[in-house]
TORZA-283196 format. One record per atom (N, C-alpha, C): atom name; x, y, z; residue number from 1. Coordinates in pm, 1 decimal. Layout:
<nodes>
> CA; X; Y; Z; NUM
...
</nodes>
This chain:
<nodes>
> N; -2790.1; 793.4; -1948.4; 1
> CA; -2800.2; 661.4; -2003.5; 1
> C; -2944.0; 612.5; -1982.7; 1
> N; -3011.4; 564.5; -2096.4; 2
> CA; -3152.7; 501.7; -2087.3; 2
> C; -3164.8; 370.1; -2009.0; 2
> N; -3220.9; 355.5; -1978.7; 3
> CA; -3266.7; 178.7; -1921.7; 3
> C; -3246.3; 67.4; -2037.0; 3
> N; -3208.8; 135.2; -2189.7; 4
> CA; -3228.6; 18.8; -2275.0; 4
> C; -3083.3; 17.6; -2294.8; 4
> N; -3033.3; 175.1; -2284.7; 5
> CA; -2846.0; 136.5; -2286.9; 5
> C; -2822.0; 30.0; -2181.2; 5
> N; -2811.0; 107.9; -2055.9; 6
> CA; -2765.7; 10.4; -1872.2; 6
> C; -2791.4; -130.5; -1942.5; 6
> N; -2936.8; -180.7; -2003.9; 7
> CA; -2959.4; -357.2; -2014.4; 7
> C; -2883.9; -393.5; -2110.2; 7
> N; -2836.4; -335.5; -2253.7; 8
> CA; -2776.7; -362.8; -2366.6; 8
> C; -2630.5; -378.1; -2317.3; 8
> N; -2563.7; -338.7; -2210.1; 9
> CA; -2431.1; -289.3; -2145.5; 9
> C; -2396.2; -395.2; -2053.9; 9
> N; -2540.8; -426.2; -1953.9; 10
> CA; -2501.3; -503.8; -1850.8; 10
> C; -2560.7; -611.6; -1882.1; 10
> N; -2669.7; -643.0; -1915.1; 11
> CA; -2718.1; -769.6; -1939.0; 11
> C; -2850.3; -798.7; -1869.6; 11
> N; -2955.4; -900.6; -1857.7; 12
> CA; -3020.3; -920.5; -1799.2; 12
> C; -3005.2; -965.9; -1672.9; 12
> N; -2889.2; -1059.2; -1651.4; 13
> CA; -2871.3; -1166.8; -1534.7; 13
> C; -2832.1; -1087.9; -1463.2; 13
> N; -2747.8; -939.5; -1499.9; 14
> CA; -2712.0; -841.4; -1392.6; 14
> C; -2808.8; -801.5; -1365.9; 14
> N; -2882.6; -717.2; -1461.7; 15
> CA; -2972.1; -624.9; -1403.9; 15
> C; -3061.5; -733.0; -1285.0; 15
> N; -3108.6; -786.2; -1326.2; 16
> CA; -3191.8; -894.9; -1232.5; 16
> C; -3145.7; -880.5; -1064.4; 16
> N; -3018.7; -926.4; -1112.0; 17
> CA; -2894.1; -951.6; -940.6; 17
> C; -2911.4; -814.6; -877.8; 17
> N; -2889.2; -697.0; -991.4; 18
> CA; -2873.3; -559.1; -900.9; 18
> C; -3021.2; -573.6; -856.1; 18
> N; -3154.1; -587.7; -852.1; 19
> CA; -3317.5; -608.0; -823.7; 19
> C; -3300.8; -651.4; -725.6; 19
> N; -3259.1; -770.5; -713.4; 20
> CA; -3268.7; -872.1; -625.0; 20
> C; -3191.4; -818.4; -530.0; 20
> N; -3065.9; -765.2; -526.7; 21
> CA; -2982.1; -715.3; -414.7; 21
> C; -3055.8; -620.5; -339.8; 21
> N; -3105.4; -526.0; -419.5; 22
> CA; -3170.0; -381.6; -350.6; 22
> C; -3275.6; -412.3; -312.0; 22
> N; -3346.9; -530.4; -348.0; 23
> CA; -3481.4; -585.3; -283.4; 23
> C; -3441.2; -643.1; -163.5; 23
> N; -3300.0; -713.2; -163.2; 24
> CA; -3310.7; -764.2; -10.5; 24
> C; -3227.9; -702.2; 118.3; 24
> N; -3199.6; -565.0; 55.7; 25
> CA; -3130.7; -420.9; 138.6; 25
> C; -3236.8; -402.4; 240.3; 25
> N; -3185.9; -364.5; 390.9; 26
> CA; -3264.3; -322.8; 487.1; 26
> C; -3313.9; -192.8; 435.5; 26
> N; -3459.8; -137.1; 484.8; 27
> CA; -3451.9; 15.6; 450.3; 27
> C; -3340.4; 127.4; 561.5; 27
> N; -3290.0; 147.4; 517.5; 28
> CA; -3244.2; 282.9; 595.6; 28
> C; -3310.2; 383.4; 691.7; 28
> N; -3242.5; 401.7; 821.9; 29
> CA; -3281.4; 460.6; 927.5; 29
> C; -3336.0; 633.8; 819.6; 29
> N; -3442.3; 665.9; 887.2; 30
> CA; -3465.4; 821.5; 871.4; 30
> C; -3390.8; 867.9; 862.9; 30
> N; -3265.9; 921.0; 951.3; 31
> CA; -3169.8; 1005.6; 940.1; 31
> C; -3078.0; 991.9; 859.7; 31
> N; -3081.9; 874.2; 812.3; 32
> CA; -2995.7; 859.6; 679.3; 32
> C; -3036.6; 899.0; 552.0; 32
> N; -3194.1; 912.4; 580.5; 33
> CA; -3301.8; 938.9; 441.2; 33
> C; -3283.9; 1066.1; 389.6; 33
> N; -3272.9; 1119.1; 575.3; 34
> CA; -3273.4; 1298.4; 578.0; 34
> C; -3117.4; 1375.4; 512.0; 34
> N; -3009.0; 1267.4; 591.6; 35
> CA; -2852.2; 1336.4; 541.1; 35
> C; -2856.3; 1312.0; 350.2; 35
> N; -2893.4; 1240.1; 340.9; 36
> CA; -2866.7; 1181.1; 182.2; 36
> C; -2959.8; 1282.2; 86.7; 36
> N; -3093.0; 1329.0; 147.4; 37
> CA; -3158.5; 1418.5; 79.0; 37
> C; -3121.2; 1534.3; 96.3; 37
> N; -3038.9; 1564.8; 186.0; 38
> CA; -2960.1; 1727.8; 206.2; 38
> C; -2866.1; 1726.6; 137.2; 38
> N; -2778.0; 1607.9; 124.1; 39
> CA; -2618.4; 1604.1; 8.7; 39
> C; -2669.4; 1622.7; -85.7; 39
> N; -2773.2; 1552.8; -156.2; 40
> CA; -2805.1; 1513.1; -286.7; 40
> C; -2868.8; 1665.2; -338.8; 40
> N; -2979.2; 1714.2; -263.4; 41
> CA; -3033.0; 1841.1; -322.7; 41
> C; -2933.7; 1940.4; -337.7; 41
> N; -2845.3; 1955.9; -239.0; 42
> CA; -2735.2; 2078.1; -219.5; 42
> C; -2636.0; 2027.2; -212.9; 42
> N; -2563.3; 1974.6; -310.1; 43
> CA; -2403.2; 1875.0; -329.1; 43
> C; -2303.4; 1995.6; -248.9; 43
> N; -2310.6; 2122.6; -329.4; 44
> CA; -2199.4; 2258.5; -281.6; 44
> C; -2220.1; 2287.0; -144.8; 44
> N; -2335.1; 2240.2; -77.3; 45
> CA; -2345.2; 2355.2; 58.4; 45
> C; -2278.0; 2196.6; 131.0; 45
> N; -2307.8; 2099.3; 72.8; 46
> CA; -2247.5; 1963.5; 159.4; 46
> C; -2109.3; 1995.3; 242.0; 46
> N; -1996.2; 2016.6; 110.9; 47
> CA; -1905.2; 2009.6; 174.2; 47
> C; -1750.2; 2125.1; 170.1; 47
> N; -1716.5; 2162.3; 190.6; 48
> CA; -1618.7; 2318.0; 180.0; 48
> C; -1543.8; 2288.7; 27.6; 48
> N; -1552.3; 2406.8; -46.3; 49
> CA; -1427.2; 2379.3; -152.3; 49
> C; -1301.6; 2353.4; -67.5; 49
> N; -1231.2; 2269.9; -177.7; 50
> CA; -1094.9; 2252.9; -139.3; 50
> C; -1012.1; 2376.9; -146.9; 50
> N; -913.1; 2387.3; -84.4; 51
> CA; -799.6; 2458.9; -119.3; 51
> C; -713.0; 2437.4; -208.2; 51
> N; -671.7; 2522.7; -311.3; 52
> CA; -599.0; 2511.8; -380.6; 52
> C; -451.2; 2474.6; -323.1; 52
> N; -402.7; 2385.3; -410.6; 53
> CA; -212.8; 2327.5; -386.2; 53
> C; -132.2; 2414.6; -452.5; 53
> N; -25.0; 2457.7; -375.6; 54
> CA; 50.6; 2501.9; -452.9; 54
> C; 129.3; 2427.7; -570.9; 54
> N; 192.4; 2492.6; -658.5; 55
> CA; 216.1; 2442.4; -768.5; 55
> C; 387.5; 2410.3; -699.0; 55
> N; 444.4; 2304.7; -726.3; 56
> CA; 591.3; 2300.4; -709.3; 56
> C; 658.4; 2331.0; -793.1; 56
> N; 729.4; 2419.8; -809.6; 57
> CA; 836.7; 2501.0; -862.5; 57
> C; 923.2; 2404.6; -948.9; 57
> N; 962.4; 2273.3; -911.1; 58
> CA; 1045.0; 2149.8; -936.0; 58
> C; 961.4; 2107.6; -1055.8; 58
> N; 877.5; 2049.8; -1013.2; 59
> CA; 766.6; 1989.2; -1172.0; 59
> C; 770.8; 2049.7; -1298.4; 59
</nodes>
């Protein structure tokens, strides 16, 4: 989605509010900088595939 969809979608007075919110967000500790850039680069090594469910026989 472009920046001109998100404003055409949400509006100005939002977009503004979402600015203003994230402008007045504390910055985040380092180690939060560091976990979030390890999820984000490597989503798969983040976290184990699930296991498959068995299927119920009943359904």
């Amino acid at each position: 989605m472009t920046g001109a969809e998100r404003r055409a979608l949400l509006g100005d007075k939002v977009i503004d509010h979402i600015h203003a919110c994230v402008a007045a967000a504390p910055t985040p500790p380092p180690e939060v900088i560091d976990d979030l850039r390890r999820v984000l680069t490597r989503p798969a090594q983040a976290c184990a595939p699930a296991e498959p469910k068995p299927v119920d026989e009943a359904a």
